[in-house]
C-alpha positions as CSV (number, residue, x, y, z in Angstrom):
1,X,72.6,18.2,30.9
2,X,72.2,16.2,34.1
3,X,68.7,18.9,35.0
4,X,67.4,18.0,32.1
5,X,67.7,14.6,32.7
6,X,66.3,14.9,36.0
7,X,63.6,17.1,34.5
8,X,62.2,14.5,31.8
9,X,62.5,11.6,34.1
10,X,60.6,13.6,37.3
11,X,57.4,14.1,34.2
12,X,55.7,11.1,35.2
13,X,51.9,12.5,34.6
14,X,50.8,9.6,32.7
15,X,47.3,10.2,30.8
16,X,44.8,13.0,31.8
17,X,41.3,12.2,32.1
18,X,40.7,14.5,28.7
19,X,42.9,12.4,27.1
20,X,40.8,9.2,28.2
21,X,38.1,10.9,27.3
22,X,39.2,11.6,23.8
23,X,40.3,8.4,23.1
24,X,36.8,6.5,24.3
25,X,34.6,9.1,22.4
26,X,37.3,8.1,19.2
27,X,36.9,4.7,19.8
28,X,33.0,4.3,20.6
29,X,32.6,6.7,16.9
30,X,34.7,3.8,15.2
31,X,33.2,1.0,16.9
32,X,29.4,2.3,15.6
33,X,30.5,2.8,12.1
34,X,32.0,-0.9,11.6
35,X,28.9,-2.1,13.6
36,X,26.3,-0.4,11.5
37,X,29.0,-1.3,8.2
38,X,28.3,-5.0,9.6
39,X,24.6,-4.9,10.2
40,X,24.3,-3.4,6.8
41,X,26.0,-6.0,4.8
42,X,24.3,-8.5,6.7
43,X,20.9,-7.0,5.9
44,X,21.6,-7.0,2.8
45,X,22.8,-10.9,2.6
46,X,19.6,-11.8,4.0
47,X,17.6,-10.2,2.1
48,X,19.1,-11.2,-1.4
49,X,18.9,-15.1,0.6
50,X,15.5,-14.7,0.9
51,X,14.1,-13.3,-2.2
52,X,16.2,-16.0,-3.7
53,X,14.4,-18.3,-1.6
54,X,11.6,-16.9,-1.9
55,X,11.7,-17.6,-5.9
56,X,12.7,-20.7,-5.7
57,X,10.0,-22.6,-3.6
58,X,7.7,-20.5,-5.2
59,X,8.6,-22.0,-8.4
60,X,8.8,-25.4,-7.2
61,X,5.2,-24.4,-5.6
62,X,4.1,-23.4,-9.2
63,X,5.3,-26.5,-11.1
64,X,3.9,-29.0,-8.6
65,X,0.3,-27.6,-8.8
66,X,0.5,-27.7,-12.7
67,X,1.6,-31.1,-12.4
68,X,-1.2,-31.9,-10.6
69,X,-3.5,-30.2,-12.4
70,X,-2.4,-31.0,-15.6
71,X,-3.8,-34.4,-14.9
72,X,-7.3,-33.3,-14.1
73,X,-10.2,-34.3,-16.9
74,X,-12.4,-31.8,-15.4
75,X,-12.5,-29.1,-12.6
76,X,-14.9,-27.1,-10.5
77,X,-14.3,-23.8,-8.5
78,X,-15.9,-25.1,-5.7
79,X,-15.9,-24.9,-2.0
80,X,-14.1,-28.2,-1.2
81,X,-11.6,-28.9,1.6
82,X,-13.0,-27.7,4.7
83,X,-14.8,-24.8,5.8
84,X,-12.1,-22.1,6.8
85,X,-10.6,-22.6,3.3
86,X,-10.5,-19.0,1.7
87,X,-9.6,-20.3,-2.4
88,X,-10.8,-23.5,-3.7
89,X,-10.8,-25.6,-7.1
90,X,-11.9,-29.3,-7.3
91,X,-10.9,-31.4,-10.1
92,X,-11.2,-34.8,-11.6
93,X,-8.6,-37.9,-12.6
94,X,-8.8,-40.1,-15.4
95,X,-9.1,-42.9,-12.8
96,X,-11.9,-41.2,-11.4
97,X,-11.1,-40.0,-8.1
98,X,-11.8,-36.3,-6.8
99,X,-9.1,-34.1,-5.4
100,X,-9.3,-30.5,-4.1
101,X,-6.5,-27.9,-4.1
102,X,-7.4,-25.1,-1.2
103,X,-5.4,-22.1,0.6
104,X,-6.3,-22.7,4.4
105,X,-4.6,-22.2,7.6
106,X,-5.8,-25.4,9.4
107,X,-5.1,-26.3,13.3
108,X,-1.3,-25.7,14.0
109,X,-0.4,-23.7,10.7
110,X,1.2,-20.3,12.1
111,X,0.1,-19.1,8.4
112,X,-1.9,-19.9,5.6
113,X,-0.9,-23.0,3.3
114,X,-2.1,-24.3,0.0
115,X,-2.9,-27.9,1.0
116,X,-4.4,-30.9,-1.8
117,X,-6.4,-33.6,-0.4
118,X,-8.9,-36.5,-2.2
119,X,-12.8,-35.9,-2.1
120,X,-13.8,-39.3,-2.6
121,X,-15.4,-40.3,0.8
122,X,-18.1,-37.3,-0.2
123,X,-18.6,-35.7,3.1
124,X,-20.8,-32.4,2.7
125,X,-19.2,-29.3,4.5
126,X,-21.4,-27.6,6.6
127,X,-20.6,-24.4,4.7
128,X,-21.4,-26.5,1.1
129,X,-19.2,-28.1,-0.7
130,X,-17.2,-31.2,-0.2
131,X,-14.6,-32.4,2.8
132,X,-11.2,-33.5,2.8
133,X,-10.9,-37.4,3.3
134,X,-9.3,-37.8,6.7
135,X,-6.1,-37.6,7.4
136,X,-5.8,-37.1,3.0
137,X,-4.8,-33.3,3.4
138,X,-0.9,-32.3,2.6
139,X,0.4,-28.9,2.5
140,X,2.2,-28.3,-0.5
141,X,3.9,-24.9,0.8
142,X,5.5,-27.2,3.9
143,X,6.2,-30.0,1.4
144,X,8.6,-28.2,-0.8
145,X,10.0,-26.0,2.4
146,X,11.2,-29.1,4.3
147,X,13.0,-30.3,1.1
148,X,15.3,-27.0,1.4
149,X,18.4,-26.6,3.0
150,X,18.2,-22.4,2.7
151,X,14.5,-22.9,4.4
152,X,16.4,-24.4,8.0
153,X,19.3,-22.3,7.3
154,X,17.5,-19.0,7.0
155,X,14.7,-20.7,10.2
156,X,12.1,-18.9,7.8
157,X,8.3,-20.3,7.2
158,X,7.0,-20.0,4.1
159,X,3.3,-18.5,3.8
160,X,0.7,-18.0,0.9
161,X,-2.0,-15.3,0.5
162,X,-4.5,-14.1,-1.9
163,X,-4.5,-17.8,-3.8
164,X,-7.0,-17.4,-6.8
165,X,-8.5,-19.7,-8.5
166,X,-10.2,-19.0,-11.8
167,X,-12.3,-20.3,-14.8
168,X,-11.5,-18.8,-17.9
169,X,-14.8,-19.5,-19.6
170,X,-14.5,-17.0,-22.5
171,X,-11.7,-16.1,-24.1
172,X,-12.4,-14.4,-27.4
173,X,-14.9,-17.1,-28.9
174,X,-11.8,-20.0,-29.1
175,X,-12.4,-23.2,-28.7
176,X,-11.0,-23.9,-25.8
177,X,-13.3,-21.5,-23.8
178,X,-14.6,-23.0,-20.7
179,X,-11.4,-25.5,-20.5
180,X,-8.9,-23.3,-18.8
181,X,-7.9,-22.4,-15.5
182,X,-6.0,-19.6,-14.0
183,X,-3.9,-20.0,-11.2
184,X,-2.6,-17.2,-8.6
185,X,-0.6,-16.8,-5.3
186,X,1.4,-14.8,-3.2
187,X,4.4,-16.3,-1.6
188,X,5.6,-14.5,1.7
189,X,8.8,-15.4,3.4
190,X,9.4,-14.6,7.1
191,X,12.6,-13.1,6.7
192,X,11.5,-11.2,4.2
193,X,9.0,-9.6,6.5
194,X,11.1,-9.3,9.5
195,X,13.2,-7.0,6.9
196,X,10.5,-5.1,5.1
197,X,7.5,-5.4,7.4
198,X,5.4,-2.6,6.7
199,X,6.2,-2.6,2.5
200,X,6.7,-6.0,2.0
201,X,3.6,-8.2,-0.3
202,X,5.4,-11.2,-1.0
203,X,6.1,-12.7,-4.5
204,X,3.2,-13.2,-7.1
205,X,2.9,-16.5,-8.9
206,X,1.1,-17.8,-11.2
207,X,0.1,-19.3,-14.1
208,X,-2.7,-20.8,-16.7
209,X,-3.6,-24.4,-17.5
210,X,-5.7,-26.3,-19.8
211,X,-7.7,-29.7,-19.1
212,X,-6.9,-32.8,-21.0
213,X,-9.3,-33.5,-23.8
């Protein structure tokens, strides 16, 4: 009994360097899988965040513009705005003054923006058309992004492509041919593209409004 004794407690090998081995490969395997678990699920958060963010200021987007529009007494799909604008529409106000809705990426936008600004000093582009009134043109797209808490949580900018503006001057002999306008945009979301960038084409929006008789 007393060799054995003596035996056991003269073992003092420890761990072997293919036992350390073993155990680091073990541990790196388990390591990657929760990692890549992790980056999964948080792909996936940020992706249902930003379509839902996505929707969301698009819609607000959408019902501002009809608002605005709504209003009008008469409209024109017209340069207006300034000269780099790539979609236009100009329309009227019972009071009388001239506005212009236009998709434009102007000095300091990292993207395009749909911006509104009044017409009413009447200064000729040099491209045709009218200008914005100085210091008169807002950004809709930043307007309603500021106003949204997911927007500085997500640090995401909001951006607008392929804005069309069109007047529906025949629609199957009705009366109200001539009176309508059709309204379309794409809303892109920089997290959105960061996620998707190669298959990602935004959000489409739009929508069809009639002018006040």
């Amino acid at each position: 009994m007393r060799a054995r004794l003596a035996a056991l407690s003269g073992d003092r090998r420890g761990v072997t360097l293919i036992e350390l081995l073993v155990a680091g490969v073990i541990f790196a395997i388990v390591a990657v899988a929760i990692g890549s678990f992790y980056v999964s699920t948080q792909r996936a958060f940020d992706y249902g965040s930003a379509q839902a963010f996505a929707q969301r200021q698009g819609t607000l987007l959408q019902e501002e513009i009809q608002r605005r529009l709504q209003r009008a007494v008469d409209f024109s799909v017209t340069r207006c705005g300034s000269g780099t604008a790539t979609a236009f529409v100009r329309y009227n106000l019972p009071d009388g003054t001239l506005w212009c809705l236009h998709q434009d990426q102007k000095t300091g936008d990292p993207y395009p923006q749909l911006y509104v600004c009044s017409l009413n000093a009447g200064v000729v582009l040099v491209t045709g058309g009218i200008a914005c009134d100085t210091g008169s043109a807002v950004s809709l797209t930043a307007q309603s992004q500021n106003l949204n808490d997911m927007a500085r949580r997500l640090s995401t900018t909001l951006r607008v492509a392929n804005t069309t503006f069109l007047a529906v001057s025949t629609m199957n002999g009705s009366s109200m041919a001539g009176r309508a306008l059709d309204v379309r945009f794409d809303l892109y979301d920089g997290a959105m593209l960061s996620l998707y960038p190669a298959s990602y084409t935004g959000m489409r929006f739009g929508f069809s409004t009639t002018l006040r008789n």
